[in-house]
C-alpha positions in Angstrom: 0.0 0.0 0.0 3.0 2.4 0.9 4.5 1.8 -3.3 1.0 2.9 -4.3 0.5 5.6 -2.2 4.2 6.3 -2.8 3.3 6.7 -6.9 0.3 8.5 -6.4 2.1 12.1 -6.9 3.8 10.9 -10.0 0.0 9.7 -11.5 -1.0 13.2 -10.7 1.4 14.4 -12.3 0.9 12.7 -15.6 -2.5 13.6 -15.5 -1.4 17.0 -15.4 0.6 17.1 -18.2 -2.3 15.5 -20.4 -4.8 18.1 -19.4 -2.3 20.8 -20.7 -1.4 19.4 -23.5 -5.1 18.5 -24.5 -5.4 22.5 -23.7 -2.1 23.2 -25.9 -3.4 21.2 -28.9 -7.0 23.5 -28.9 -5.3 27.0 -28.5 -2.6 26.1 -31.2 -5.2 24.9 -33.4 -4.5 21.3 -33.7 -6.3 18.4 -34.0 -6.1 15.2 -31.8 -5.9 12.3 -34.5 -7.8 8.8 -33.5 -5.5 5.8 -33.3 -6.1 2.2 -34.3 -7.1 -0.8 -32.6 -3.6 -2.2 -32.6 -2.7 1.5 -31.5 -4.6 1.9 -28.2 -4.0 -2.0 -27.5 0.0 -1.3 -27.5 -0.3 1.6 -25.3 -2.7 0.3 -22.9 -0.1 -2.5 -22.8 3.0 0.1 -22.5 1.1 2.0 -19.8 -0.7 -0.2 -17.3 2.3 -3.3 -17.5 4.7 -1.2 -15.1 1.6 -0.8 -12.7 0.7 -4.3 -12.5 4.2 -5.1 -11.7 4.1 -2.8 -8.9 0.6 -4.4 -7.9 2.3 -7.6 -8.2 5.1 -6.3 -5.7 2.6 -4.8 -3.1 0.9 -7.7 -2.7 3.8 -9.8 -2.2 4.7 -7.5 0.6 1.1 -7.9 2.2 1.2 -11.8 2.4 5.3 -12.5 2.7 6.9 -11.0 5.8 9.8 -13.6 5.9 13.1 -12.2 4.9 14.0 -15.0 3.3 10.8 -14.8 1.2 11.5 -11.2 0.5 14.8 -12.1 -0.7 13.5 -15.2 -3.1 11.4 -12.8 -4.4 13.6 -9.7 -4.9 14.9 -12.0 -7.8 11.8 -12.5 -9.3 11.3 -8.5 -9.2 14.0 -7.8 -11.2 13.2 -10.2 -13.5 10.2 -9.0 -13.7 11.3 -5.5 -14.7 13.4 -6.6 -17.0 11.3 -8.3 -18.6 8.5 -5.6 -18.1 11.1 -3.2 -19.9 12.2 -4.8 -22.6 8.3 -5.8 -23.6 7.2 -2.1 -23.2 10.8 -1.5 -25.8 9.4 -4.4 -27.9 5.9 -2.4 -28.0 7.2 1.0 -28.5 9.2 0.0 -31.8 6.1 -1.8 -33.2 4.2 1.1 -32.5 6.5 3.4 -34.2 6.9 1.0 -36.9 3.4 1.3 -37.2 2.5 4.3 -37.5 5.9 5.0 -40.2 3.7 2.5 -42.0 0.5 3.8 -41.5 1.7 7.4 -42.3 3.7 6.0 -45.5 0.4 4.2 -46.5 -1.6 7.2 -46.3 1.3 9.1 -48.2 1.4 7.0 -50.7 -2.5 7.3 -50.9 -2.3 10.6 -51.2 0.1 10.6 -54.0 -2.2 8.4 -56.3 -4.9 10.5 -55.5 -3.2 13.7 -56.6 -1.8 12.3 -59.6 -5.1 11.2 -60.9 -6.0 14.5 -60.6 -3.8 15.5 -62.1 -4.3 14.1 -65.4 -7.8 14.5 -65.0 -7.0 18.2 -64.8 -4.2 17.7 -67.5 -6.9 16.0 -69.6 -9.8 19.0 -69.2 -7.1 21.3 -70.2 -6.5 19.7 -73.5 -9.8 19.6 -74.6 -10.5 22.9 -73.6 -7.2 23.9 -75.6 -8.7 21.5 -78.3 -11.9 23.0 -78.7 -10.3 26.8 -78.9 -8.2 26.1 -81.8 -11.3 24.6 -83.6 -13.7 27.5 -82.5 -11.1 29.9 -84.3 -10.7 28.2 -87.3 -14.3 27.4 -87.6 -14.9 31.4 -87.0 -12.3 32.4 -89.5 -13.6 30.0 -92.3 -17.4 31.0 -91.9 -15.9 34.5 -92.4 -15.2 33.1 -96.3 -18.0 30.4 -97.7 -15.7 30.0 -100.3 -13.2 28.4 -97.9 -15.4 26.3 -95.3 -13.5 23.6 -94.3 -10.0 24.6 -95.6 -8.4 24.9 -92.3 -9.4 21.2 -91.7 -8.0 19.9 -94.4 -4.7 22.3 -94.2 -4.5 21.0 -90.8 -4.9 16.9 -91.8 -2.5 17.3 -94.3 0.2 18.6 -92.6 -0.4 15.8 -90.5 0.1 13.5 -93.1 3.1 14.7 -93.9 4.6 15.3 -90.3 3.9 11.8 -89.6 5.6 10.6 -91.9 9.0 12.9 -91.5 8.5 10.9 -88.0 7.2 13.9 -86.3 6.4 12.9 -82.5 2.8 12.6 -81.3 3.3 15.9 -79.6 4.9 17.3 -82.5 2.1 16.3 -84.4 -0.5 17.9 -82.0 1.8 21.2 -82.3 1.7 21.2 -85.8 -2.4 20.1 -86.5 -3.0 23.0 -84.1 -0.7 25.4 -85.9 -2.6 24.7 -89.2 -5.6 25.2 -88.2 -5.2 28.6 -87.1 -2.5 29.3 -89.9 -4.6 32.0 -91.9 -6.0 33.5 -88.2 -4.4 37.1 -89.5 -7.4 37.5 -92.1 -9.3 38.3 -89.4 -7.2 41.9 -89.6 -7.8 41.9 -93.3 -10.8 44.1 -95.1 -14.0 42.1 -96.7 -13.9 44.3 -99.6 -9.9 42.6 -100.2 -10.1 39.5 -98.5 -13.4 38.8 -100.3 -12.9 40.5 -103.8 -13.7 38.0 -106.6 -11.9 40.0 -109.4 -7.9 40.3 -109.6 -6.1 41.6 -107.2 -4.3 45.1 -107.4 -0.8 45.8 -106.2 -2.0 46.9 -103.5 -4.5 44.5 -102.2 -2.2 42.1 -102.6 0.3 43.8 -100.3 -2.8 44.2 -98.2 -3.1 40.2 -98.3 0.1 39.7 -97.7 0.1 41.7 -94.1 -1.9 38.6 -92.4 0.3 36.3 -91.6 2.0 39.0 -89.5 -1.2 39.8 -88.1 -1.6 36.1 -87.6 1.4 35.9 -85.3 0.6 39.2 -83.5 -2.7 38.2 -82.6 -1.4 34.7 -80.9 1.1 36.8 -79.3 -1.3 38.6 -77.0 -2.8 34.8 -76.0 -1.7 34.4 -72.1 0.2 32.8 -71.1 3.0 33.4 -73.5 4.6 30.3 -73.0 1.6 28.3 -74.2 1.0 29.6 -77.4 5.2 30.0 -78.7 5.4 26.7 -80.3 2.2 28.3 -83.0 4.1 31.2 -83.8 6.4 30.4 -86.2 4.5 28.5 -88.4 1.9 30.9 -88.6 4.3 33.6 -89.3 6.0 31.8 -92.2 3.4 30.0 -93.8 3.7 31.7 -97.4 7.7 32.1 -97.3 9.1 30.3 -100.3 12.0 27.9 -100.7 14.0 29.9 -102.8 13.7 33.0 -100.5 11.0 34.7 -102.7 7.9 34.5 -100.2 6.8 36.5 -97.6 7.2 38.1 -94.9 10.4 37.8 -94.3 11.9 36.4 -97.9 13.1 33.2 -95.6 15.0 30.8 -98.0 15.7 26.5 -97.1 15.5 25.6 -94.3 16.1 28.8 -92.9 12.2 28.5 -93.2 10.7 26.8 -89.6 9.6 23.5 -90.6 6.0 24.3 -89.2 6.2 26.9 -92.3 7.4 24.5 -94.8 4.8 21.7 -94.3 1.8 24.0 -94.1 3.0 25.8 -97.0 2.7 22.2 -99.0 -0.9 21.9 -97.5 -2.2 25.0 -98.2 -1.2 25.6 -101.4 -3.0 22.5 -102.4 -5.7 23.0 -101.1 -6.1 26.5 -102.4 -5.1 25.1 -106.0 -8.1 22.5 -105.6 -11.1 24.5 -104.0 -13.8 26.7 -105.4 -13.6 30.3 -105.5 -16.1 32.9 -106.7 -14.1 34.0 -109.5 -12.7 30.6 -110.7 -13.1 26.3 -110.6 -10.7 24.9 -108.1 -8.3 22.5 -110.3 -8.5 18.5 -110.3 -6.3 16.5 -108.0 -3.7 15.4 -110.6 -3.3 19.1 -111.9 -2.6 20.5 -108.3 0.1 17.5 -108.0 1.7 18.4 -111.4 2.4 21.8 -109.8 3.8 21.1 -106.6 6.1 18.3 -108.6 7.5 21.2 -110.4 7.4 23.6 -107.9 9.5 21.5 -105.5 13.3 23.1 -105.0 12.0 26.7 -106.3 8.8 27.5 -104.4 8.5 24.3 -102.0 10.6 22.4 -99.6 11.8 19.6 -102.4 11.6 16.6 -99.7 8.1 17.7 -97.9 6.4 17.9 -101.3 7.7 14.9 -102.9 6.4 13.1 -99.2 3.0 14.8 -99.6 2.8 13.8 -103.9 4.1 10.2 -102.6 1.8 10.1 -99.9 -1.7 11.7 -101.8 -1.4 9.3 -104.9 -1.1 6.5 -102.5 -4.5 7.3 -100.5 -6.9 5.5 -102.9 -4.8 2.4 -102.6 -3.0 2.6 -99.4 -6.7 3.6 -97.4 
């Protein structure tokens, strides 16, 4: 009775400290976390296993008075605490090895989760960027009747012939992307030029050949910056020519960006084969004849021989 009225302070004590550390956690805005099963077993274990040794002790002292006894059973004692602490060691180390693994799990939980939504973000992100590129080109084609659906096909095209230069997927996205919005300048180009169904004057033409300037400054006031660089070159050089005689910049080889180059192939035959109010777009074969002799002078010599190779092949190939 005198070892348990003897511990008494020290219980006090510990209850003590709880209280004000319960107190602590609610002033400092923290939140007490529940523990497992296994959790509350080990330190019910940890804490009550030193009290049942001195239990044990006490009551030996109540029914042995013998010495001898006393001494037979000091042994046993410190035994007992050995054993009491290296148990209560044993139980600590699981626990912390516990909760390292519980706390790893839950990391590692977290993790998945946040990748996933990652992509999922990642995901929305490209279709929204997806569905801006086609909203402009469908805009700038309704603009023209005559040209409905020429972005489209500008921007399959150069796809065909990307993919086959072994263009990366991404590369590929770049560059379908880049086509589509390729003649975006007309925008800053007046109906009564961009719409005239007659010739051309001099300067009309130098009129026409402001947009793909405008093109590129338009995209440069997209934010953020960084997004929209990889468009900005093709859209820019779209009409150069191989032997430096196009425009804007009289760009000659491959000096040109290869953006530039491919479209340039796409475009031109798809201009050469559609409608316009004051002509019949040609046949097929006819546009091909002109980009085979065209190739060196006005086109990149290995990007329209790909796209001749590859558009005679279609009916056969498909």
């Amino acid at each position: 009775m005198m070892t348990t009225r003897a511990i008494r302070p020290y219980i006090l004590a510990v209850e003590n400290k709880a209280e004000a550390s319960v107190t602590q956690l609610v002033f400092t805005g923290q939140q007490p976390v529940s523990l497992g099963p296994n959790t509350w077993i080990r330190l019910i274990f940890i804490i009550i296993y030193p009290l049942l040794l001195v239990f044990f002790i006490t009551e030996i002292q109540q029914f042995y008075y013998s010495e001898t006894v006393m001494r037979e059973y000091a042994g046993l004692g410190v035994w007992l605490l050995l054993l009491g602490i290296g148990l209560s060691m044993f139980a600590a180390a699981r626990l912390i090895k516990s909760d390292h693994s519980t706390t790893e799990g839950s990391t590692t939980e977290g993790m998945n989760q946040l990748s996933l939504e990652l992509k999922e973000r990642d995901e929305l992100v490209k279709q929204l960027q997806d569905s801006y590129f086609s909203t402009l080109s469908a805009a700038l084609d309704a603009r023209d009747p005559y040209t409905a659906g020429h972005s489209m096909r500008v921007a399959e095209y150069s796809v065909m012939i990307g993919r086959k230069l072994g263009l990366a997927e991404e590369e590929l996205d770049t560059l379908y992307k880049t086509a589509l919005i390729h003649d975006i300048g007309k925008v800053g180009i007046p109906d009564m030029v961009l719409l005239k169904e007659g010739k051309l004057s001099e300067e009309e033409y130098l009129t026409i050949q402001r947009h793909p300037v405008l093109g590129e400054s338009i995209l440069q006031h997209v934010q953020p910056a960084q997004s929209i660089k990889p468009f900005l070159s093709g859209v820019r050089s779209h009409h150069e020519r191989y032997d430096g005689k196009g425009y804007p910049d009289q760009l000659a080889g491959e000096r040109i960006p290869l953006f530039g180059r491919i479209i340039a192939v796409a475009d031109a035959f798809d201009a050469m084969t559609s409608d316009r109010p004051y002509r019949k777009g040609m046949k097929d074969e006819e546009a091909i004849s002109i980009l085979e002799q065209g190739r060196g002078t006005q086109w990149d010599p290995i990007i329209a021989g790909i796209f001749v190779d590859q558009y005679r092949c279609r009916p056969s190939c498909c």
